[in-house]
Every structure is written in structure tokens, then in C-alpha cells.
N, C-alpha and C positions, 0 to 999 in steps of 0.2 A: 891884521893880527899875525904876529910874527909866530915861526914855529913853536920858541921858548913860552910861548903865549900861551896857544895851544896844548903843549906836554902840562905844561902846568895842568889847567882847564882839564885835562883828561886824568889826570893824576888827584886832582881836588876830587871830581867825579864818583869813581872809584872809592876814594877813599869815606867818602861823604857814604854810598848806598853800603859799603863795608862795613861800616859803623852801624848799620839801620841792623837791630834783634828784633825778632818778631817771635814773642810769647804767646802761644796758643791756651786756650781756655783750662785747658788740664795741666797747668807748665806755673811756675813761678823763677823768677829768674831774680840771681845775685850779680852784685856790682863790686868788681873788686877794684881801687885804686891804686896804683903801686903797691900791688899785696895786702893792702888795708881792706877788710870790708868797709862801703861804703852808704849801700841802698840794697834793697829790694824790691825789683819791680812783679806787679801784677800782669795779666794777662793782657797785652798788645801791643803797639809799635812802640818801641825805642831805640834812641839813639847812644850809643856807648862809644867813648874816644879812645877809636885805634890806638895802640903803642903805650897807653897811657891805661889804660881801663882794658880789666877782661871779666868776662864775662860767663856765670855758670846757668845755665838753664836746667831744673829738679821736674820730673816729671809725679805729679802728685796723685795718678792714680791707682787703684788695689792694684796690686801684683802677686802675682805665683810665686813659690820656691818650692822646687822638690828637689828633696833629700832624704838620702838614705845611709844605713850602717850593715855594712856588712860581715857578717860570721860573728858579730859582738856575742858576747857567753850572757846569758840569763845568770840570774840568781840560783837555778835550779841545775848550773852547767849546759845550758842548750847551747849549742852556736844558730842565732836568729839574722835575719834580714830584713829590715822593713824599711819601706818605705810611704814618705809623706810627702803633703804638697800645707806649704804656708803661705796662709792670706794677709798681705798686710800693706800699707802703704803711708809712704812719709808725710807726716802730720806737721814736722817742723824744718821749713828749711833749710834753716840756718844751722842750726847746729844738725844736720845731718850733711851739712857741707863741710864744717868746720870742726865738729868733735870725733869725726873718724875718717881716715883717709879714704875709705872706701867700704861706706854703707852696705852698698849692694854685697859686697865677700864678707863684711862681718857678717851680716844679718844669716848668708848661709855657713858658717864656721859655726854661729851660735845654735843652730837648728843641729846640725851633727852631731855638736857637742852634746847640748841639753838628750838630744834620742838617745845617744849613748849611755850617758847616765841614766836615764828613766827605765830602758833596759837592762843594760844592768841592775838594776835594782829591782828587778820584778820576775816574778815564777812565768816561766811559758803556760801555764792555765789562766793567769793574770790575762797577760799578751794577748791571748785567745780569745777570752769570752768578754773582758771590761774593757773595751776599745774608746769608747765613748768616753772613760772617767782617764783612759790615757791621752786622748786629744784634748782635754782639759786641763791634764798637771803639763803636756808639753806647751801648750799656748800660754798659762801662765809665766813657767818660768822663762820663756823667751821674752815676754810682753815685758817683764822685772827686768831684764839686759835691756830691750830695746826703747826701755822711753826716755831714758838718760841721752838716745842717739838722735830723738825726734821719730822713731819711728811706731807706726801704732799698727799692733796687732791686732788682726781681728777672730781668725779662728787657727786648728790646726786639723787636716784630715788626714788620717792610716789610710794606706788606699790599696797595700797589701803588705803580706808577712809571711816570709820563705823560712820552710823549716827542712834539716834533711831530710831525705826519702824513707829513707828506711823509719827514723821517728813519724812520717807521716801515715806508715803502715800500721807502726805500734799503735796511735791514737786513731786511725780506724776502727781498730780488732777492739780498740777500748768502747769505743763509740756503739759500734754494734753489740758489743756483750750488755752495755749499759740497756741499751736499746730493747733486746731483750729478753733483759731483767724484769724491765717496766712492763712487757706486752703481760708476761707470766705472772706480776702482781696483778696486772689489771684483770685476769682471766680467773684467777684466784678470788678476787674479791668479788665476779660475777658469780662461782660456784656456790660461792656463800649465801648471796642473795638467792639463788633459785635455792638450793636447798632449803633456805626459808620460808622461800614461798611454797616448797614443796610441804615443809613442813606444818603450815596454815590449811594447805589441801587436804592433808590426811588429819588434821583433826574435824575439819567441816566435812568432812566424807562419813568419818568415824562417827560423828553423830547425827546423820543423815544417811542410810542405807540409801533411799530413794536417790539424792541424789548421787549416787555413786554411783548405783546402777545407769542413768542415766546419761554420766558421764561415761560409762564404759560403751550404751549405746553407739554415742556420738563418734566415740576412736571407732566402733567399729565402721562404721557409715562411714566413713572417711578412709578407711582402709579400704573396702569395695567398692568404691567411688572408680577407682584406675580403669582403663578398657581391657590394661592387660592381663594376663591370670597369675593372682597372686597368693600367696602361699601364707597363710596365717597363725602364728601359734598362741595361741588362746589361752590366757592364765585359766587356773583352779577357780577364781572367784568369778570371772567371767561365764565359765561356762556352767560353775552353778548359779549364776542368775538368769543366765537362758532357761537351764532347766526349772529353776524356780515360776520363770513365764508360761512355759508348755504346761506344766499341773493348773496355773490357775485359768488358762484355758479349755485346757479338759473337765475341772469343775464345772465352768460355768455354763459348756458344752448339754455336760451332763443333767445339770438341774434343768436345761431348757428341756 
């Protein structure tokens, strides 16, 4: 075998395993023929002709995107910051090889875009507290852009929202005022309830001498209970039911 024999034989070689694509399981691969689409293969060995055929391999599994907007103005005048991460992944090959030059930069052009508008459009109390119904309207309206591209959205996550400092101080001081408020209603609406029940005690007292007295016993048992020495100031009705007990003792003394 002459050298020219050889070069050949070594050049056929090369060009032969050059040609070999190897599609992995989460991969589907396009065939372009002189520019023409031609085929689409599925996942595994193929053979594609050097010089003549090229070849695009799409990887079809979920992917992340985060992006964010920064200083964007609320509806309410804030300047906000937030940031997201987008789950999504290409559903159609082909036309996300062919109907955008580059899936991958639209798909994050359209997430900035879309945050920007949605922010803008919404009060920072919005921003703040309805995050859930905002990872909703933005996964929608990207999901609207992106299935024209082949690509299928699956969700969208806030994963945080910068506000400035000094606004973060104001809506503290608001936080705790509200905060507060509520301790002071709640404590309010317990005075009322005990004054009620107070109120239930002094009529079942009022028509029960006996047992009044005997509940003044028991405060007082419970006041000299302590080991320490303690100091007692004894209502008008208490200490004429004592004395009301010393007379009916002395009676009964006496008739014995």
C-alpha cells in the first residue's frame, strides 16, 4: 500500500468517526442539509455528512432563568428590585431552532420585559404581600410569548424584592404600629369579656349573701397561704362578715 493509499485510508477514517453524532437521552438533534432542514433525530448514534450536513443538538431538559429589574418605579413611585428564577424547557425542537435565532437570550429578554411591566403596574403593598398571584400573572404572560418559540413554561418563582433602606424603616415603624394596634384591640376585647363575667358574679353574689361570703373566705385563705408576712387590707363587707361570724358564735356559745 503506497503512501497516497494510506493518506487517503487515514483521511476516509477521520472523516467517517467526524461524521458519527451521538444524541443522549435528554438531547434531540436537527439535520440541516445545505441550509435546508432535513430530519430530526432522536436519541443515539448518527451519522451526519461532513461538509454537506450540519448539525444542531437542543438539549430538552427544565432549565432555570434568573432575572431581575432593577430600580424599576411601582405604580405607587417606589424604585423596586426583584428578582426571579424561570422554569422551563423546550418542548419543540424545531421551531425553537428555527423561529428565533436564539431561544436561550429571547426567553431571558422576555422574563425582564414581562417583570418590568408587572411591576410597574402594581402598588409595593401588592409586591409585598400577593407574591403568589405575581408568579402567576408573570408565568402566564411569558408562557403567551414562549409557545409560539416551542418553549413550555412551567412555573415562575420571586425569590426576593429590594426596597430602599430608609422605605424599609418606614414600613417597619408601620408594621409595629399595626402590630400594636391589634395587641391593644385584643386586650380591649378581653376587658370586656371579664367585665362580663364580673358582671354575672355580682348578680349571683347579689342574690346569694352566703355565697359571697364564702367566696371572700376563700380570697382570704389564699392570701395567708404565703410563708411570708403579708399585709392585708380588708374591704367594709368583708370585715362585717367576720364580724357577722364572731356574733353567731357567741350565740351559740352562749345558749350552750
Amino acid at each position: 500500500m503506497s503512501i497516497a493509499d494510506i493518506v487517503i485510508l487515514v483521511v476516509v477514517v477521520i472523516y467517517f468517526f467526524s461524521s458519527l453524532k451521538v444524541v443522549k437521552q435528554w438531547e434531540e438533534m436537527l439535520v440541516f442539509t445545505f441550509g435546508r432542514f432535513s430530519s430530526q433525530m432522536p436519541p443515539g448514534i448518527h451519522f451526519v455528512w461532513g461538509f454537506f450536513q450540519r448539525a444542531i443538538i437542543i438539549d430538552k431538559r427544565i432549565t432555570t432563568t434568573e432575572f431581575k429589574t432593577e430600580g424599576t418605579l411601582s405604580r405607587d413611585k417606589v424604585p423596586v428590585t426583584l428578582l426571579a428564577v424561570l422554569f422551563w424547557r423546550v418542548a419543540d425542537v424545531k421551531r425553537a431552532a428555527i423561529e428565533v435565532q436564539d431561544y436561550r437570550a429571547t426567553i431571558d429578554l422576555a422574563c425582564q420585559t414581562t417583570l418590568r411591566d408587572i411591576v410597574s403596574r402594581s402598588d409595593l403593598e401588592q409586591l409585598l404581600s400577593d407574591q403568589r398571584r405575581l408568579d402567576e400573572e408573570i408565568a402566564a404572560q411569558i408562557r403567551e410569548r414562549a409557545s409560539s418559540w416551542g418553549i413550555e413554561v412551567h412555573n415562575v418563582e420571586i425569590r426576593d424584592l429590594e426596597i430602599p433602606p430608609s422605605l424599609q424603616d418606614v414600613l417597619s415603624r408601620r408594621a409595629q404600629a399595626n402590630a400594636e394596634k391589634e395587641a391593644r384591640r385584643i386586650y380591649g376585647e378581653a376587658e370586656v369579656i371579664a367585665a362580663e363575667e364580673f358582671l354575672k358574679a355580682a348578680r349571683l353574689y347579689e342574690g346569694s349573701p352566703v355565697a359571697f361570703r364564702l367566696r371572700g373566705l376563700n380570697v382570704l385563705l389564699e392570701a395567708v397561704k404565703s410563708d411570708q408576712n403579708t399585709l392585708l387590707f380588708l374591704p367594709t363587707e368583708l370585715t362585717d362578715m367576720l364580724q357577722g361570724f364572731r356574733e353567731v358564735k357567741a350565740q351559740s356559745a352562749s345558749s350552750d
